[in-house]
N, C-alpha and C positions, 0 to 999 in steps of 0.2 A: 036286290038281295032275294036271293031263295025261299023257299019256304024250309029248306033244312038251315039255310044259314041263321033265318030267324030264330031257329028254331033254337039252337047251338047259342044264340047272343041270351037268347032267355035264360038256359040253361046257366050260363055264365055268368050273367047278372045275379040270377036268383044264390047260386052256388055262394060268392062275395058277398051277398047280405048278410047269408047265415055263417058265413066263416064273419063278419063284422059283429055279427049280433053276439056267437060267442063269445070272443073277445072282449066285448063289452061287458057281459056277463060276468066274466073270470074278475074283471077289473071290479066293478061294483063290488061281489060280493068277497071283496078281499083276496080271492087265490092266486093274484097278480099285483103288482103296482101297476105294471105297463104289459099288455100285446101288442106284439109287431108280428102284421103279416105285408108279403107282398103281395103284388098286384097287377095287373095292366092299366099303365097309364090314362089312357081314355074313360075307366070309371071311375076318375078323381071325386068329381062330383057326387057320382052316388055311394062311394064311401063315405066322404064328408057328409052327406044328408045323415046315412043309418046311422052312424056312429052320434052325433047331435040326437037323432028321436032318440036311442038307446041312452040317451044322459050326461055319455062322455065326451072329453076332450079329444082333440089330436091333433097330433105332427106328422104331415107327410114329407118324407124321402124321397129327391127325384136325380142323386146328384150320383147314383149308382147305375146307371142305362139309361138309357132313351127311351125305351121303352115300357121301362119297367117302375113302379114305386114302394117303395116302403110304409106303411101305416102305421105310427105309434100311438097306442090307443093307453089315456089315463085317465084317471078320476082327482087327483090332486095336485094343486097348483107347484107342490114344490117339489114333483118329479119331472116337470118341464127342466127347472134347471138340473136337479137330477142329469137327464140325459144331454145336456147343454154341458156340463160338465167329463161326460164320462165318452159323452161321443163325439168329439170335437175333433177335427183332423191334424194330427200331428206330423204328419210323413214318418213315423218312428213305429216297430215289431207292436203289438200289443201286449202289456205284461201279463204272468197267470192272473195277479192282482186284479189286474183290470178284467180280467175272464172272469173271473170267481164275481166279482161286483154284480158287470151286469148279468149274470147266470141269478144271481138272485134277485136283482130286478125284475127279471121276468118270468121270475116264481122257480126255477129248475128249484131239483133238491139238491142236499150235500152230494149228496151220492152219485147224480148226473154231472154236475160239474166238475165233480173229481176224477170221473171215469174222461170226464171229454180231456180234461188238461193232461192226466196219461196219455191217453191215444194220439193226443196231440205233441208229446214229449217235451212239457212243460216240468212235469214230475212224475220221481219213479218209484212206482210202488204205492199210489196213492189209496189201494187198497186194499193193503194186504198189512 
């Protein structure tokens, strides 16, 4: 490895801790149930580390890439099944319902998740 490649994995490391550390953050002090960010697979480990020092729970995601994973980051036992619930694989369209849910699981406001479900032609006019 290089000395820019190290340089670049620092970078990247450091970068995921504080995108973990927030999310923690958000979770603790109420302005979240749950953050979910992605990731690269290879720092499994050291999002599980920060995320445990920072207080919280989580559930990682690995069933969307090879490469790639998902972190759901929570502070209470009963938004695990929360998301056991609301994200469980159906083969079936997902409904606004189910939009609107987890939009504010992880904190959107009315106002973003109305704009998403228009944009996305769930509903017309949602703010007008």
């Amino acid at each position: 490895m290089s000395k820019s490649d190290s340089g670049v994995e620092a970078f990247q490391k450091g970068y995921l801790v504080g995108k973990a550390e927030v999310y923690c953050e958000q979770v603790r002090t109420g302005a979240k149930l749950v953050g979910a960010f992605g990731f690269d697979r290879r720092y499994i480990g050291l999002v599980r580390r920060t995320v445990k020092l920072e207080g919280c729970k989580i559930v990682i995601d690995q069933t969307y890439s090879p490469d790639r994973a998902t972190a759901y980051v929570y502070k209470y036992a009963f938004v695990k099944m929360l998301m056991k619930t609301f994200f469980k694989p159906s083969g079936e369209p997902v409904a606004g319902s189910g939009i609107w849910v987890s939009g504010k699981l992880f904190g959107y406001s009315d106002f973003e998740i109305a704009r998403y479900l228009e944009d996305q032609g769930y509903v017309k006019n949602a703010l007008r």
